[in-house]
Backbone bond lengths (Angstrom), bond angles and torsions (degrees), N, CA, C in turn:
res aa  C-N    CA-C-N  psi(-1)  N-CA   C-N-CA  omega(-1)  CA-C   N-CA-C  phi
1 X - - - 1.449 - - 1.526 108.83 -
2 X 1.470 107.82 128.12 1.551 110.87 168.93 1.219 129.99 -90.42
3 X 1.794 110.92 152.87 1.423 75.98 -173.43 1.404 116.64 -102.07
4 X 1.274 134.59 28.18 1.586 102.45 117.90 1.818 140.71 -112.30
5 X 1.055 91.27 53.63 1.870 106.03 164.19 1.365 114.39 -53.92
6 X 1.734 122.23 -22.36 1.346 133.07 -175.76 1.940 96.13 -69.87
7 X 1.044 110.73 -22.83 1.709 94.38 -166.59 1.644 109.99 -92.91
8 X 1.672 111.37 -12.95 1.485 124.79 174.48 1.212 117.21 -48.65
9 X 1.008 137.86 114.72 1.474 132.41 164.71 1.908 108.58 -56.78
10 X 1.413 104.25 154.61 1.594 106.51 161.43 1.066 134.61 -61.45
11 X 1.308 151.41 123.44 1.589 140.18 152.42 1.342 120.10 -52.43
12 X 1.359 91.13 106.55 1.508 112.79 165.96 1.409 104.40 -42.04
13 X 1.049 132.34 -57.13 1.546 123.86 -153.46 1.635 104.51 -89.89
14 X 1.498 111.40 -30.46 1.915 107.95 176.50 1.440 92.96 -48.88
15 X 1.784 114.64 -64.94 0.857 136.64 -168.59 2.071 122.32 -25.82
16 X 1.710 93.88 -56.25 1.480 98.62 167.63 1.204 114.89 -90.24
17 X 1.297 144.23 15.46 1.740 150.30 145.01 1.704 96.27 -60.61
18 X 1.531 105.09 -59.42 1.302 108.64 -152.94 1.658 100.55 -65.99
19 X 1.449 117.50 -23.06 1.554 132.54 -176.54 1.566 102.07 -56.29
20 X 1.538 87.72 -79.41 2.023 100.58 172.77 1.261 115.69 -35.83
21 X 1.363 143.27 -44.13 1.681 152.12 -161.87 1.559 99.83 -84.69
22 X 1.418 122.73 -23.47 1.298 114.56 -176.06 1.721 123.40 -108.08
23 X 1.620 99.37 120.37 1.654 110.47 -167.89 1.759 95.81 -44.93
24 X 1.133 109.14 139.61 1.664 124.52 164.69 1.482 114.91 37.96
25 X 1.644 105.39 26.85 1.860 101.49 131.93 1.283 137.40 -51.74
26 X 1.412 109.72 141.63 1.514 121.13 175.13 1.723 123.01 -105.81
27 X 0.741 138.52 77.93 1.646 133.30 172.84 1.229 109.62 -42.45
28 X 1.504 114.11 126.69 1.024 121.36 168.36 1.892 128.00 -131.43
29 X 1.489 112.54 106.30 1.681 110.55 174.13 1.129 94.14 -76.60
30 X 1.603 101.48 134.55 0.889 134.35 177.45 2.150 121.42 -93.03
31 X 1.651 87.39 -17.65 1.514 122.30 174.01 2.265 106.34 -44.72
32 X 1.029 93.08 159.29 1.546 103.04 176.62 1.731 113.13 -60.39
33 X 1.224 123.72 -160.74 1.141 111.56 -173.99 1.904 83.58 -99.20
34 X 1.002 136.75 -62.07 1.241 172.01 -172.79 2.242 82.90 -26.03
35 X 1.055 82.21 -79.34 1.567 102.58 166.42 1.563 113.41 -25.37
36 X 1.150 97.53 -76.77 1.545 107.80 -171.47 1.615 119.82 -73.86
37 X 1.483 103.74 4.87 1.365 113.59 170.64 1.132 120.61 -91.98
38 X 1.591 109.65 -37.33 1.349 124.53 174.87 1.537 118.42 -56.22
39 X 1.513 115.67 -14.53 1.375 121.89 -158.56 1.521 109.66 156.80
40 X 1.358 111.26 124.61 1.751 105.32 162.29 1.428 101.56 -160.99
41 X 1.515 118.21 176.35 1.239 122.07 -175.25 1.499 95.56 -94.41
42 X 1.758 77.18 141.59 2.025 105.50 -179.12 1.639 102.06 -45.55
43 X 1.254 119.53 131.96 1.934 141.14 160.77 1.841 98.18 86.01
44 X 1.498 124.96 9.64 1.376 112.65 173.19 1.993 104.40 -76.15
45 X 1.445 88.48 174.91 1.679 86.20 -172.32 1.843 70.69 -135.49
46 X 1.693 94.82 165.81 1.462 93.88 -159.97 1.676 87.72 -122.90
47 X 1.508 110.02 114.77 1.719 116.83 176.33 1.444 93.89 -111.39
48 X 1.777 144.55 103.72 1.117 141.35 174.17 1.461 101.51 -64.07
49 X 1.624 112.30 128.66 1.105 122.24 158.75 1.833 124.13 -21.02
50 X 1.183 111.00 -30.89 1.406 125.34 -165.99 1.657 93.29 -98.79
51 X 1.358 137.00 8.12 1.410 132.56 165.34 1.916 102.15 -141.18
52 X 0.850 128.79 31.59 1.305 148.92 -164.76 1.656 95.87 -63.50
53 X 0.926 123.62 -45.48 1.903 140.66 154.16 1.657 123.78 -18.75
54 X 1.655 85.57 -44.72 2.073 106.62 171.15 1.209 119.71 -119.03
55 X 1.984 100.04 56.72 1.423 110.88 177.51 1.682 102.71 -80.68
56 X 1.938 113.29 -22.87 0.922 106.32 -170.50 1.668 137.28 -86.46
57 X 1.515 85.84 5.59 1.579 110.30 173.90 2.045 94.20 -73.30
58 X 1.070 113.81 -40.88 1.618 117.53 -161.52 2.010 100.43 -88.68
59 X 1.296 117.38 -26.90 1.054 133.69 -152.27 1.734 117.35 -146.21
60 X 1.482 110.15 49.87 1.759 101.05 178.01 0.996 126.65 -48.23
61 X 1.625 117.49 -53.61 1.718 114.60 176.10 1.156 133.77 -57.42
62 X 1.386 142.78 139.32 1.396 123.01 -144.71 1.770 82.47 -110.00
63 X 1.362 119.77 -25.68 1.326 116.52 -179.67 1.360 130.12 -84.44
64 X 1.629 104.85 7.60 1.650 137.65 176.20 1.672 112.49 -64.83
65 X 1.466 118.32 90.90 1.765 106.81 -171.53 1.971 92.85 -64.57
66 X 1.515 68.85 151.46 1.470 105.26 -167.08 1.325 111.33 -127.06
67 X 1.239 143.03 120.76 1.524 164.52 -146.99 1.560 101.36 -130.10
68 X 1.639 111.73 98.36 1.337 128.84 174.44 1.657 104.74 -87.76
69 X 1.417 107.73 135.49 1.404 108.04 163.85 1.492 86.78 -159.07
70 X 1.688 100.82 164.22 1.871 116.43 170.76 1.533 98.33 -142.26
71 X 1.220 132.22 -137.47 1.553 144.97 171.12 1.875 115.73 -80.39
72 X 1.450 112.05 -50.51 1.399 107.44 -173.67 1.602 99.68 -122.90
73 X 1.358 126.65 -36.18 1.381 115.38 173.12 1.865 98.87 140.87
74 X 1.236 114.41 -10.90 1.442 98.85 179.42 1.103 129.64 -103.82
75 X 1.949 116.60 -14.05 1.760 109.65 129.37 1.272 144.03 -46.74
76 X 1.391 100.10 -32.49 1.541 111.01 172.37 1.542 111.25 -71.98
77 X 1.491 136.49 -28.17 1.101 138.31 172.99 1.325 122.78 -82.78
78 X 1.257 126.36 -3.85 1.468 154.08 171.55 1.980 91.14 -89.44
79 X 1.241 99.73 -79.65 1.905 92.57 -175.64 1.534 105.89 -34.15
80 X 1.037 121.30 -61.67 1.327 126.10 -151.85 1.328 98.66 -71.09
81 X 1.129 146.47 -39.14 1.767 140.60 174.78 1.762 83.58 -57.35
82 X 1.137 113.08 -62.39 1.918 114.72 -157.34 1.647 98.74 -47.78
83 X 1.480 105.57 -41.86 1.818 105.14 -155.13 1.395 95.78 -69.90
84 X 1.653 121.89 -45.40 1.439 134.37 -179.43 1.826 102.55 -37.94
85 X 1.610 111.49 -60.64 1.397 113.84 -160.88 1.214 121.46 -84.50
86 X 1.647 108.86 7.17 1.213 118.63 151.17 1.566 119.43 -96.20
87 X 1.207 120.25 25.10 1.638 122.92 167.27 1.423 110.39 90.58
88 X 1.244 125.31 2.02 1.505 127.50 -179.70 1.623 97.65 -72.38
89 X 1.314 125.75 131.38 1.134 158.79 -163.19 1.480 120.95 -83.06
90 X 1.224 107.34 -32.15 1.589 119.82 -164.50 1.627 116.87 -164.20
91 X 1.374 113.00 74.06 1.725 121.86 -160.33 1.754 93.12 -130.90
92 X 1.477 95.36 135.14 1.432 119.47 -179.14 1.380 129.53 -132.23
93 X 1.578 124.79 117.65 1.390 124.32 -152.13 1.296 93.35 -91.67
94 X 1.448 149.29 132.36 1.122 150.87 -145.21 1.423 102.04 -137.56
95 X 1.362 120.44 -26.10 1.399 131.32 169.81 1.333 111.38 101.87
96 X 1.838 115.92 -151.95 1.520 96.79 -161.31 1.356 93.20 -120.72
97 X 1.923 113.53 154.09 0.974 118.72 153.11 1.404 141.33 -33.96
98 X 1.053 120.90 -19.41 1.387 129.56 154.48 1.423 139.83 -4.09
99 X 1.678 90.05 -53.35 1.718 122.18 -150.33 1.509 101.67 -121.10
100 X 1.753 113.89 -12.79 1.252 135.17 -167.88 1.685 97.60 -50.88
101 X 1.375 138.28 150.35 1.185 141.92 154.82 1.388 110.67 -110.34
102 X 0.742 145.55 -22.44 1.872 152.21 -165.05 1.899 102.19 -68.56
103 X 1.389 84.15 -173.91 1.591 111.65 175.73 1.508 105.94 -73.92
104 X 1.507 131.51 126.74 1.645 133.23 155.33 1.256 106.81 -104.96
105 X 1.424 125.73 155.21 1.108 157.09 171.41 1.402 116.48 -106.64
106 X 1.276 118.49 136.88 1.663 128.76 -162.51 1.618 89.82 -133.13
């Protein structure tokens, strides 16, 4: 680890490898509804940053890893402090669709 690795943003795409490879992950956009209509990655469920509160309607287990992403990565880094300080156990900011290379769904 360098020391500055802190200023790197996440890879979106390690990020959804690392999603797929893990038993009973949840993806979560963090994007508007509006947003996530326009486009999102295949099996995410869409909790807008602005209702971040009723992650647990999408997500009961608090020990359930959880795969944060939004558009560029700094909603998603906002959820993921929020999802953490609500007792979730295992939450990962994956960054933003942006940078995504894969398949979206409309």
């Amino acid at each position: 680890m360098g020391f500055f690795d802190f200023l790197r943003s996440p890879d979106i795409n390690e990020g959804v490898k690392n999603f797929s490879n893990t038993e009973k992950a949840v993806l979560v956009d963090v994007r508007t509804v509006e947003e996530y209509a326009s486009g999102h990655i295949p099996k995410s469920r869409n909790v807008p940053l602005d209702n971040i509160g009723r992650i647990a309607s999408a997500v009961p287990d608090k020990n359930t890893p959880v795969f944060v992403y939004c558009l560029s990565g700094g909603r998603s880094s906002r959820a993921t402090s929020l999802i953490k300080q609500m007792g979730y156990t295992n939450v990962t900011n994956i960054g933003g669709i942006s940078a995504y290379r894969g398949k979206v769904e409309r």
